[in-house]
DRENDRENBA-392833 format. One record per atom (N, C-alpha, C, O, CB): residue in one letter; x, y, z. Coordinates in steps of 0.02 Angstrom, whole numbers, plus 50000, padded with zeros to 5 digits. Each point is the difference from the previous one (the first is absolute). Last residue first. Glycine has a CB too. Layout:
% residues N
aXYZ/...
//
This chain:
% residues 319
x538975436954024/x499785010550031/x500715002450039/x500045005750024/x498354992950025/x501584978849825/x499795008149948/x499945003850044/x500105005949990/x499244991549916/x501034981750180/x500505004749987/x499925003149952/x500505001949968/x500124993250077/x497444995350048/x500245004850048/x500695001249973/x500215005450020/x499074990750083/x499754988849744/x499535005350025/x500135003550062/x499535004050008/x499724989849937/x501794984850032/x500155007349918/x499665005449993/x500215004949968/x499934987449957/x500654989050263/x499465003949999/x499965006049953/x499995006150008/x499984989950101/x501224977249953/x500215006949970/x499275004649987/x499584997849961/x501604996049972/x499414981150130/x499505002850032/x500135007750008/x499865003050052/x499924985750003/x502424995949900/x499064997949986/x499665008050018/x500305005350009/x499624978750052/x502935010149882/x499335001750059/x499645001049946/x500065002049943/x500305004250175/x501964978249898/x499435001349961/x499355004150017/x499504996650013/x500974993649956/x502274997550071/x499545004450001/x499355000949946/x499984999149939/x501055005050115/x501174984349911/x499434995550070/x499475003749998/x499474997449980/x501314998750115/x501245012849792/x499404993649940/x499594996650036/x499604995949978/x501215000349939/x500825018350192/x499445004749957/x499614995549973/x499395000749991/x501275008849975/x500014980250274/x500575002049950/x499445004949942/x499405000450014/x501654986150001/x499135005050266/x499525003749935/x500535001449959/x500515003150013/x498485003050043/x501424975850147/x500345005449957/x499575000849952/x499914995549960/x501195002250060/x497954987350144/x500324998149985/x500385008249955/x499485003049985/x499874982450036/x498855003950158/x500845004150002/x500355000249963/x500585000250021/x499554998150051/x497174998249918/x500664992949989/x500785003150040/x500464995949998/x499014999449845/x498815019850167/x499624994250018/x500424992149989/x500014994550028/x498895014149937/x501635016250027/x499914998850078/x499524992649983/x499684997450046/x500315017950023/x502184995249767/x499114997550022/x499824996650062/x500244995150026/x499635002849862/x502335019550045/x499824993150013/x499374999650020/x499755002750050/x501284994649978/x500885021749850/x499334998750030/x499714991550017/x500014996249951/x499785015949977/x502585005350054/x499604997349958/x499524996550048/x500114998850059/x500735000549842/x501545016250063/x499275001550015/x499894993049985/x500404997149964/x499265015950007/x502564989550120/x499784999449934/x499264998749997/x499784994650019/x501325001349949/x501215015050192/x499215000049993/x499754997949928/x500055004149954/x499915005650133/x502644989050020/x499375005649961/x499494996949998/x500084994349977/x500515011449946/x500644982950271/x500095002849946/x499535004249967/x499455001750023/x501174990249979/x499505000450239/x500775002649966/x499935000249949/x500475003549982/x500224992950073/x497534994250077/x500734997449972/x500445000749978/x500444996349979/x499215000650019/x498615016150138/x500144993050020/x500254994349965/x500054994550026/x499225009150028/x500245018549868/x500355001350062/x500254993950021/x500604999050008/x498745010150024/x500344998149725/x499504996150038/x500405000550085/x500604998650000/x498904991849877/x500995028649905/x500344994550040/x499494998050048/x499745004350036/x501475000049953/x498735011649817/x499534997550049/x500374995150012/x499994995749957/x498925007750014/x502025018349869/x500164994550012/x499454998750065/x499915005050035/x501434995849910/x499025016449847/x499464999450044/x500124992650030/x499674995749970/x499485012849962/x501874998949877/x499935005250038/x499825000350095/x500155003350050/x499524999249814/x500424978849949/x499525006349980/x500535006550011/x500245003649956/x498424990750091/x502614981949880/x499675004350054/x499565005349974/x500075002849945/x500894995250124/x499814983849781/x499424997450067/x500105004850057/x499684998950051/x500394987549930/x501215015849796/x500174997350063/x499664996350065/x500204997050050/x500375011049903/x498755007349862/x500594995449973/x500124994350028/x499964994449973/x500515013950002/x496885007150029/x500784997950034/x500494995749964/x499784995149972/x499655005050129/x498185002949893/x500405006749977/x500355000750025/x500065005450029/x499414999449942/x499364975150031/x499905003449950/x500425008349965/x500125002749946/x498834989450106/x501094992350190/x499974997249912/x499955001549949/x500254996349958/x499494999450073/x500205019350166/x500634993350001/x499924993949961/x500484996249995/x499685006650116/x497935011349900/x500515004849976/x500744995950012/x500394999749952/x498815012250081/x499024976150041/x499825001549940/x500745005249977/x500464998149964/x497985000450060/x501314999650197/x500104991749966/x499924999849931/x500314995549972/x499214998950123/x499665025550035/x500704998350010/x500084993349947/x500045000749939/x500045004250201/x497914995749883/x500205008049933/x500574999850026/x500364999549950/x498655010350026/x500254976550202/x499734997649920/x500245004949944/x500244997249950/x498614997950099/x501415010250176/x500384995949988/x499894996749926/x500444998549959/x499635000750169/x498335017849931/x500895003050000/x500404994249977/x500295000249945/x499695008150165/x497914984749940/x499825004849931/x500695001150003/x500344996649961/x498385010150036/x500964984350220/x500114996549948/x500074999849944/x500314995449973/x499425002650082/x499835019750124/x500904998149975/x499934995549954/x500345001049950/x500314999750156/x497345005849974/x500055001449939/x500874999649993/x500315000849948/x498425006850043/x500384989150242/x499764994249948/x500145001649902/x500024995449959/x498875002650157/x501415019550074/x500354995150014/x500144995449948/x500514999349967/x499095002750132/x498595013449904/x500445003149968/x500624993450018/x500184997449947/x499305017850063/x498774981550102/x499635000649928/x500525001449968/x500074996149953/x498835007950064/x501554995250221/x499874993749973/x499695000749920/x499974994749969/x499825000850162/x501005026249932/x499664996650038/x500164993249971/x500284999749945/x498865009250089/x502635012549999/x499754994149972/x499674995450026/x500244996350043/x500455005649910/x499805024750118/x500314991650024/x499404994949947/x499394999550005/x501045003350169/x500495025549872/x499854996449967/x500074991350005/x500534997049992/x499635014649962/x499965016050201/x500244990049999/x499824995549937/x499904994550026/x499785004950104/x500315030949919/x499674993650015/x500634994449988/x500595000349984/x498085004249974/x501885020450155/x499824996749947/x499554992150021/x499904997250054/x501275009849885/x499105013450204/x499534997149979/x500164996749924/x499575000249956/x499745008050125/x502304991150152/x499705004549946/x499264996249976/x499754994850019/x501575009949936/x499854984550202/x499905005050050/x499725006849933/x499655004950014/x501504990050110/x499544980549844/x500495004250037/x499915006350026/x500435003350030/x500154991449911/x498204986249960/x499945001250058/x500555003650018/x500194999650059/x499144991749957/x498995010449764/x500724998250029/x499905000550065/x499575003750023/x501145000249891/x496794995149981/x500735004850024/x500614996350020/x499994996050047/x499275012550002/x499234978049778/x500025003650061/x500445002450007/x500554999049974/x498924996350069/x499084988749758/x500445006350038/x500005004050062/x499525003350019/x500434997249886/x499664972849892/x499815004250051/x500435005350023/x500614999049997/x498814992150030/x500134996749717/x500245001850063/x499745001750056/x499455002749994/x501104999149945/x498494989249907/x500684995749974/x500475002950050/x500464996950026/x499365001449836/x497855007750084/x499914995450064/x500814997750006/x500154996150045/x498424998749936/x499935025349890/x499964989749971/x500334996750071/x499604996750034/x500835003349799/x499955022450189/x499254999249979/x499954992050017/x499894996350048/x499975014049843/x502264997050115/x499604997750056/x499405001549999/x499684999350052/x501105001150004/x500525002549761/x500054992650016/x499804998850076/x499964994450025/x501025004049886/x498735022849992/x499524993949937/x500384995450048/x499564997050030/x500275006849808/x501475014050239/x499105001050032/x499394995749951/x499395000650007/x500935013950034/x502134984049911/x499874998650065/x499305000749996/x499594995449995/x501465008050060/x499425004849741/x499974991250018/x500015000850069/x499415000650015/x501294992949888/x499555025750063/x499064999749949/x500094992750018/x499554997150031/x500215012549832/x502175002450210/x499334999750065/x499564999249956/x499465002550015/x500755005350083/x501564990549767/x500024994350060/x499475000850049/x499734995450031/x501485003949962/x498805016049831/x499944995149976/x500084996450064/x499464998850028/x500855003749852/x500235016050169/x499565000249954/x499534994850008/x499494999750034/x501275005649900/x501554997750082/x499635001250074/x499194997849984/x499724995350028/x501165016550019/x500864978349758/x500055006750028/x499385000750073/x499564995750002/x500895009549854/x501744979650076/x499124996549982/x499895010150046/x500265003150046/x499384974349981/x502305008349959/x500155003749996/x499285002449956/x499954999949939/x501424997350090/x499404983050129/x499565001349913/x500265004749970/x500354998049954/x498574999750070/x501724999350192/x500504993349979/x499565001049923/x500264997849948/x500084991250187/x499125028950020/x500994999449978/x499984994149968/x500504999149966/x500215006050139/x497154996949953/x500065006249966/x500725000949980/x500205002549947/x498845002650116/x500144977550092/x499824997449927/x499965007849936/x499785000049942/x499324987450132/x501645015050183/x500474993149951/x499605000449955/x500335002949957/x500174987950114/x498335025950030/x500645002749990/x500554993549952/x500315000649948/x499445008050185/x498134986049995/x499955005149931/x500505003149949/x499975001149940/x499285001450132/x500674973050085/x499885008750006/x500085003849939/x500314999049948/x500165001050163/x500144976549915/x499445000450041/x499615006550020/x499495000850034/x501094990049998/x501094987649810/x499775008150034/x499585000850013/x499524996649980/x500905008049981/x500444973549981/x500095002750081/x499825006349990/x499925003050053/x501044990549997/x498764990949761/x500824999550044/x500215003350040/x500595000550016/x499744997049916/x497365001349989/x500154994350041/x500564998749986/x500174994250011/x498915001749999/x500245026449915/x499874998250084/x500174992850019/x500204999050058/x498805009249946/x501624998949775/x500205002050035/x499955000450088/x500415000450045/x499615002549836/x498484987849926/x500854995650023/x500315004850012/x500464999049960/x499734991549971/x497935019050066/x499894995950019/x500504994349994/x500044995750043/x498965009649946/x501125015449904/x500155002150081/x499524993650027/x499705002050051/x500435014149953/x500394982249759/x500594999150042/x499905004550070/x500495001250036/x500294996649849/x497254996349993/x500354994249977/x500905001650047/x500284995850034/x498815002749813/x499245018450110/x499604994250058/x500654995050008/x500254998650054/x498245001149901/x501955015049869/x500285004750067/x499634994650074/x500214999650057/x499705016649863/x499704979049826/x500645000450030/x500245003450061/x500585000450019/x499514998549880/x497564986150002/x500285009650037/x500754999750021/x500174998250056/x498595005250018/x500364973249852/x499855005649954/x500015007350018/x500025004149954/x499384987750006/x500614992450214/x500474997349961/x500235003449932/x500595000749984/x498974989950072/x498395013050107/x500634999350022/x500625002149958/x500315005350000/x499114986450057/x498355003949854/x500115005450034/x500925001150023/x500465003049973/x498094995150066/x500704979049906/x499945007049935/x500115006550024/x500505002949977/x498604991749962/x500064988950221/x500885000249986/x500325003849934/x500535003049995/x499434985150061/x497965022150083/x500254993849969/x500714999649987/x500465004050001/x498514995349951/x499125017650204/x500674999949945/x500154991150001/x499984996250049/x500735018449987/x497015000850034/x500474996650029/x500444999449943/x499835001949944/x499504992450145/x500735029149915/x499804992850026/x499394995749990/x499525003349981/x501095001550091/x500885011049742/x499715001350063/x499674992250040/x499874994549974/x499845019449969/x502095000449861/x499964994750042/x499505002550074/x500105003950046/x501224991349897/x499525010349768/x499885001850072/x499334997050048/x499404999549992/x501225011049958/x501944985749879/x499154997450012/x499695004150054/x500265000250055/x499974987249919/x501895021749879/x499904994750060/x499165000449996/x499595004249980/x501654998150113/x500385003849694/x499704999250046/x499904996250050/x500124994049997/x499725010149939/x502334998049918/x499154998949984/x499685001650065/x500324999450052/x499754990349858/x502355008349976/x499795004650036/x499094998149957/x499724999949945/x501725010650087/x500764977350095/x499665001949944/x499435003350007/x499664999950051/x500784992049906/x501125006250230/x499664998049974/x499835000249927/x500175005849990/x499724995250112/x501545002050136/x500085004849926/x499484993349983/x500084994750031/x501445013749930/x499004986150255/x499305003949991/x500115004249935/x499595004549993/x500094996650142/x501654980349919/x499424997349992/x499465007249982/x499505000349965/x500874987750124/x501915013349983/x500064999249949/x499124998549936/x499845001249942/x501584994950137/x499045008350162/x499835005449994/x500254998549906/x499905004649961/x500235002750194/x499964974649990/x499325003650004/x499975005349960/x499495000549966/x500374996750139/x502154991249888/x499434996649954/x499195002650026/x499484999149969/x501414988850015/x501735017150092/x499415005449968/x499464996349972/x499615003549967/x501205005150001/x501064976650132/x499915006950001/x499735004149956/x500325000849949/x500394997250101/x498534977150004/x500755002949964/x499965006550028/x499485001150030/x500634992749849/x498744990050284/x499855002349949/x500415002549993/x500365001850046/x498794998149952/x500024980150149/x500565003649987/x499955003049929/x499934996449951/x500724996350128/x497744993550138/x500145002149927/x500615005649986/x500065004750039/x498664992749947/x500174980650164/x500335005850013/x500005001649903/x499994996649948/x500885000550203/x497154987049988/x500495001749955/x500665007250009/x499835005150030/x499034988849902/x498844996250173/x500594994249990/x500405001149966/x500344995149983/x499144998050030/x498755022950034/x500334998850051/x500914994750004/x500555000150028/x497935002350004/x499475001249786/x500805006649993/x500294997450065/x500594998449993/x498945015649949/x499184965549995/x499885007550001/x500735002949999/x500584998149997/x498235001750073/x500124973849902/x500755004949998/x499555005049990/x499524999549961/x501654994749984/x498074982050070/x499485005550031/x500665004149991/x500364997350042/x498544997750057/x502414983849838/x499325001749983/x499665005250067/x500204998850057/x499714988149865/x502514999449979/x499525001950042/x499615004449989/x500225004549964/x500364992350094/x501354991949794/x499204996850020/x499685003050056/x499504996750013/x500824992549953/x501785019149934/x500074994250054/x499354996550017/x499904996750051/x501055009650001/x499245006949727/x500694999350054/x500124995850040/x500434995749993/x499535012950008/x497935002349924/x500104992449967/x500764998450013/x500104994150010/x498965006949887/x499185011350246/x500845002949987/x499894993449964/x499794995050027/x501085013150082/x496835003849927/x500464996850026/x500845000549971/x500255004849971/x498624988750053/x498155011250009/x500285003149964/x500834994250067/x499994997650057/x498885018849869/x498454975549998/x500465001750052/x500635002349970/x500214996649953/x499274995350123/x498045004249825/x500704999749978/x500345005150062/x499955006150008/x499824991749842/x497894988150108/x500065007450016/x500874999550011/x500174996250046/x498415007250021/x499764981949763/x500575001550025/x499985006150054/x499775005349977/x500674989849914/x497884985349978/x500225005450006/x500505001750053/x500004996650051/x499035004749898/x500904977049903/x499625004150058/x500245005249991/x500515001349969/x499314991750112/x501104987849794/x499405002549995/x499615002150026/x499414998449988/x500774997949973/x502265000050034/x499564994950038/x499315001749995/x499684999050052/x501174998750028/x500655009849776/x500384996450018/x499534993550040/x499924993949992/x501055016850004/x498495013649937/x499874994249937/x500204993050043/x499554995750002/x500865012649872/x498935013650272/x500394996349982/x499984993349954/x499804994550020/x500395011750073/x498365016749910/x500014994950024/x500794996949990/x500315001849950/x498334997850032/x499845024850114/x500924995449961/x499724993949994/x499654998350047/x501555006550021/x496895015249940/x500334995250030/x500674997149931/x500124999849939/x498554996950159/x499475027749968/x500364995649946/x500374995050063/x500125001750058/x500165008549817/x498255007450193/x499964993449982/x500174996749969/x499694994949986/x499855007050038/x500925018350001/x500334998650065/x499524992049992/x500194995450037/x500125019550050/x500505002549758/x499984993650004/x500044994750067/x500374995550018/x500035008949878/x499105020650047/x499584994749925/x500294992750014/x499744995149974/x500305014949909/x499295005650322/x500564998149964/x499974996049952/x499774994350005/x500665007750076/x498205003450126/x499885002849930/x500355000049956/x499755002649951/x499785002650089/x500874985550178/x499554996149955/x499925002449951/x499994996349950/x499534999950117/x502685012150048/x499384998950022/x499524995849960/x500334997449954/x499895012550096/x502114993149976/x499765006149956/x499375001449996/x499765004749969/x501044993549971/x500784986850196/x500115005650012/x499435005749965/x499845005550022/x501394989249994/x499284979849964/x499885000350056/x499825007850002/x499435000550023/x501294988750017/x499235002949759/x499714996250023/x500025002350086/x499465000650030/x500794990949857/x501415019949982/x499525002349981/x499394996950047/x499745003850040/x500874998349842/x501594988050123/x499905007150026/x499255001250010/x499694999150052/x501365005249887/x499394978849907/x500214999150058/x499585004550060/x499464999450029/x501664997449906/x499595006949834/x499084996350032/x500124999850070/x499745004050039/x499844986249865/x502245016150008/x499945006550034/x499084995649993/x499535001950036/x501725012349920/x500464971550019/x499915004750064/x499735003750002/x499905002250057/x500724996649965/x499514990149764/x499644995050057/x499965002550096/x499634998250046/x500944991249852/x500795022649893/x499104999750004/x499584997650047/x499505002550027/x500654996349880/x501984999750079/x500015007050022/x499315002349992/x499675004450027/x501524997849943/x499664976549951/x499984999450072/x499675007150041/x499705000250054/x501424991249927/x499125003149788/x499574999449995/x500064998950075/x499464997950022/x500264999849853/x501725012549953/x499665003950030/x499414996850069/x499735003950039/x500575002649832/x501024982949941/x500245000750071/x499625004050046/x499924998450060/x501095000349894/x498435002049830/x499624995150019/x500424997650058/x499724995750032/x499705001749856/x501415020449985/x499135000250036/x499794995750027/x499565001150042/x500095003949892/x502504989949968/x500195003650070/x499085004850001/x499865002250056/x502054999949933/x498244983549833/x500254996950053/x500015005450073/x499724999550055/x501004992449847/x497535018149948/x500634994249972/x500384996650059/x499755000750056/x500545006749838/x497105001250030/x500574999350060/x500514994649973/x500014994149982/x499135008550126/x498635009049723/x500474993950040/x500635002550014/x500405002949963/x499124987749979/x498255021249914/x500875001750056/x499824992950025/x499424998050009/x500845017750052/x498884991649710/x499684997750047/x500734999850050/x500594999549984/x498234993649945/x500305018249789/x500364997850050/x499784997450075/x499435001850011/x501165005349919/x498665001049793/x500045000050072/x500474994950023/x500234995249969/x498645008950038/x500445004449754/x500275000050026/x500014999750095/x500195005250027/x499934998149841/x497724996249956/x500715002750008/x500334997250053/x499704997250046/x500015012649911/x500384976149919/x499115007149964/x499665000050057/x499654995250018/x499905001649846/x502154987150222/x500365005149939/x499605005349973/x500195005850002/x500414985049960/x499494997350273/x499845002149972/x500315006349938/x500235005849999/x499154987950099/x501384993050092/x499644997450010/x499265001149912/x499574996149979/x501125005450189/x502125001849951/x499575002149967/x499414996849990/x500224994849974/x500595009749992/x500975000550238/x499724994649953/x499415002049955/x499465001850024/x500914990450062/x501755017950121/x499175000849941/x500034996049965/x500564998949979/x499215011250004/x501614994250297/x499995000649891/x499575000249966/x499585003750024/x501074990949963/x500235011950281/x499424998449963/x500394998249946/x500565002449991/x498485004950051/x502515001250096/x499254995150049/x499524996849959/x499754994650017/x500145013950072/x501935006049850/x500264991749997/x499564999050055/x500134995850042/x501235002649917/x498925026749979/x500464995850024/x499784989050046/x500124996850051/x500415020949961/x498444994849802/x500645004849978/x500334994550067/x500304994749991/x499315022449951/x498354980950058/x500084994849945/x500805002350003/x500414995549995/x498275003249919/x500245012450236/x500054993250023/x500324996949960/x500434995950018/x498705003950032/x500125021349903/x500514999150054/x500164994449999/x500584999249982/x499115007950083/x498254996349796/x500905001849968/x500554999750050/x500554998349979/x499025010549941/x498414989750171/x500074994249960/x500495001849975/x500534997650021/x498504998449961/x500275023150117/x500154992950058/x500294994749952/x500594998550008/x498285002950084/x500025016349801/x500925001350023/x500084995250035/x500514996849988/x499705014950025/x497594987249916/x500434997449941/x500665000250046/x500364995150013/x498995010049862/x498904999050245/x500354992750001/x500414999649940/x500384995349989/x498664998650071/x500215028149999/x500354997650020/x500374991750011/x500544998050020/x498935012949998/x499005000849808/x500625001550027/x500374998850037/x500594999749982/x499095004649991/x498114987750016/x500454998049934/x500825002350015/x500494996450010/x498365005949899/x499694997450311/x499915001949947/x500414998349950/x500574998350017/x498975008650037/x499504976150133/x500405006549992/x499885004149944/x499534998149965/x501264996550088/x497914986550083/x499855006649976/x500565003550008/x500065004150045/x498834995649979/x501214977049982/x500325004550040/x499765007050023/x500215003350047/x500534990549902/x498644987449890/x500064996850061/x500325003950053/x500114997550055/x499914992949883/x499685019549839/x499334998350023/x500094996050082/x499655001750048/x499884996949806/x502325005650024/x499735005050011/x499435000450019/x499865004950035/x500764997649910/x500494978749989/x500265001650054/x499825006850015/x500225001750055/x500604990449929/x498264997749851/x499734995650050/x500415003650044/x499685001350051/x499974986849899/x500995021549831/x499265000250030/x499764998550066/x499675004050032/x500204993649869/x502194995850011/x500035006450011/x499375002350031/x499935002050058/x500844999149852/x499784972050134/x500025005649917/x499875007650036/x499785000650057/x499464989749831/x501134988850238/x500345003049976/x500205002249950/x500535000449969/x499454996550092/x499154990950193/x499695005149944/x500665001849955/x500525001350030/x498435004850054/x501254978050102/x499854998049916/x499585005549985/x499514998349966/x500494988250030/x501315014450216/x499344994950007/x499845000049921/x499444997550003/x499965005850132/x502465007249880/x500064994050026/x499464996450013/x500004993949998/x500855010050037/x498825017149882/x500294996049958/x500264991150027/x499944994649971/x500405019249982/x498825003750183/x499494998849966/x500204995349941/x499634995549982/x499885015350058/x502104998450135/x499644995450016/x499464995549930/x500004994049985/x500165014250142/x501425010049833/x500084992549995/x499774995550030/x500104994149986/x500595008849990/x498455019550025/x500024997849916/x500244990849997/x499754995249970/x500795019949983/x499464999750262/x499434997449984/x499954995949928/x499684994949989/x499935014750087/x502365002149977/x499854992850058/x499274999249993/x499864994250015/x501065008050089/x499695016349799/x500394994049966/x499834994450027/x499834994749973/x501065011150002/x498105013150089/x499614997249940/x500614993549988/x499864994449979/x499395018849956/x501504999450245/x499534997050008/x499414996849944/x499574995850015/x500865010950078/x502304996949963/x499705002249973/x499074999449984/x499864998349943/x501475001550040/x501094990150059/x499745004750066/x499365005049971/x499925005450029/x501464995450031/x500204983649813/x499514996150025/x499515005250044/x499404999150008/x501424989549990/x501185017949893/x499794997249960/x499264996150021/x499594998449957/x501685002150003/x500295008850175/x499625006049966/x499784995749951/x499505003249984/x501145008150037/x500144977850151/x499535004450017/x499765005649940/x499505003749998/x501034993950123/x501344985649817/x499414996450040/x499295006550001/x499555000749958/x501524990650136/x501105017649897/x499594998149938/x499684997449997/x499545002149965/x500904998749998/x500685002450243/x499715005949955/x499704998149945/x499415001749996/x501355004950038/x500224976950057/x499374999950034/x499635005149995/x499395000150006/x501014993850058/x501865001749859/x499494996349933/x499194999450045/x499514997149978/x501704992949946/x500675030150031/x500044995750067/x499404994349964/x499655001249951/x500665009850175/x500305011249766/x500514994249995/x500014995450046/x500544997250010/x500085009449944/x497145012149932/x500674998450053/x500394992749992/x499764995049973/x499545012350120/x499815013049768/x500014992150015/x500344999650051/x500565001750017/x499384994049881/x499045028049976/x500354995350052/x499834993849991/x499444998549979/x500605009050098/x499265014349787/x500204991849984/x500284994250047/x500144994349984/x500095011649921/x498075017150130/x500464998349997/x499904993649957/x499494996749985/x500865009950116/x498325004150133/x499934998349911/x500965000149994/x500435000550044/x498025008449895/x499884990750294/x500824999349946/x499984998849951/x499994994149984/x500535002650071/x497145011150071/x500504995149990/x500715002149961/x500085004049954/x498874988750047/x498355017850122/x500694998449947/x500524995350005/x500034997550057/x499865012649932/x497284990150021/x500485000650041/x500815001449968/x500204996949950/x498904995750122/x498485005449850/x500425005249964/x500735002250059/x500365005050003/x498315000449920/x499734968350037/x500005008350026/x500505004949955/x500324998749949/x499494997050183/x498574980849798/x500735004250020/x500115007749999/x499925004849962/x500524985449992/x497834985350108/x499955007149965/x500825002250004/x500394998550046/x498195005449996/x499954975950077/x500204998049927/x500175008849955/x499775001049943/x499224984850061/x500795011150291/x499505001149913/x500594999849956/x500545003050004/x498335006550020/x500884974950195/x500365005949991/x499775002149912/x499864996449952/x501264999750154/x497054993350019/x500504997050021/x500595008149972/x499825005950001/x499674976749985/x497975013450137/x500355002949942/x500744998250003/x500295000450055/x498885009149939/
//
């Protein structure tokens, strides 16, 4: 069972907040788990109202509000397709169709982490370029080096962009049970920043409760879900109390690439200046970190018009 397609009656920050940081807006605009499903489905070419509700089992209501989000803020647009009557069809606009690295990680992810039952865990990349399939090594297009984890990187964040990140718009959170996907993840605003919060080092109950400002509650419902699923492991502190240790497994590690990707996006898209918020300096050359992916069969740089996945299982992403 993967994380259920349902929304809880968990609470949230309602309100008009925006936040002013462009990796805050990134996250709220994207952090959202029907959304990130909506632009997957669209990016793989579903995209009439109907097909994307049927390819999702959502309800009317809620894919309508989803879709109005997107279109409002500049992911989606509409093309009329039909005059008697009137209809419409969503196409990804430029900055959706940037979207398309943050996609290609979280398959990624998914393929190694989310198990076989996963609507796409048989879907394949092909690379157009050289006409094979691809398993896409994550990298610094910066200086060309290639296999980069959180390890290889230092990161430097603005002041308050966590706790800027957690005012939200005010919608529901997904409620989330295991095994968990990159949907999962990425779409629960509270998964999403006490997991880039542990891989910039916290490690106890207490740091990811001062640096969120995330209520008791709630953080022991995700701690005790992310060491269900496997993303963390926990033990007694060794200082002699009984708090625990929170430590990032190799599963949770590997999803920095999803971060660096939705980083990279929000520094194009919702930025003046090209800063997020959220700076990844490559360790071993000194500069910012510029995501991007290289085919393990030619080497050569995955660009969006290369890409192409096959072997999509339309009948497991309905359930």
């Amino acid at each position: 069972m993967r994380a259920e397609a349902t929304e809880s009656t968990e609470a949230t920050p309602s309100g008009d907040f925006e936040p002013s940081s462009p990796i805050g807006r990134a996250l709220v605009l994207i952090g959202d788990m029907w959304t990130v499903r909506i632009v997957r489905a669209v990016f793989l070419g579903v995209r009439r109202f109907q097909d994307l509700r049927d390819e999702l089992a959502i309800s009317d209501p809620v894919l309508a509000r989803r879709l109005r989000s997107l279109v409002d803020d500049g992911v989606l647009t509409t093309r009329q397709y039909s005059t008697h009557p009137p209809r419409s069809e969503y196409l990804l606009t430029d900055a959706g169709l940037d979207l398309w690295q943050v996609l290609v990680a979280m398959w990624a992810w998914d393929r190694t982490w989310a198990g076989p039952s996963h609507p796409l865990a048989r879907a394949e990349l092909t690379h157009l370029t050289c006409d094979r399939v691809t398993r896409p090594v994550f990298g610094d297009r910066a200086c060309g080096a290639i296999g980069l984890g959180a390890r290889d990187v230092r990161v430097d964040v603005a002041d308050l962009v966590l706790h800027e990140a957690t005012d939200r718009r005010s919608r529901r959170s997904p409620a989330l049970a295991a095994p968990l996907d990159s949907t999962g993840v990425l779409g629960d605003r509270w998964s999403t920043l006490i997991l880039a919060d542990a891989l910039m080092g916290s490690r106890r109950f207490t740091d990811f409760e001062a640096h969120l400002g995330i209520a008791p509650v709630t953080l022991t419902r995700r701690l005790a879900l992310f060491v269900d699923v496997g993303l963390f492991t926990h033990d007694v502190a060794r200082d002699g109390g009984r708090r625990r240790v929170y430590t990032p497994t190799p599963q949770a590690v590997d999803f920095f690439s999803v971060f660096a990707a939705v980083n990279r996006w929000a520094e194009q898209w919702q930025s003046d200046d090209g800063a997020s918020g959220l700076r990844f300096t490559h360790r071993a050359c000194g500069q910012t970190l510029v995501p991007a992916y290289t085919c393990n069969a030619c080497n050569q740089v995955l660009e969006r018009a290369d890409v192409l996945f096959t072997g999509l299982d339309r009948e497991a992403m309905r359930r």
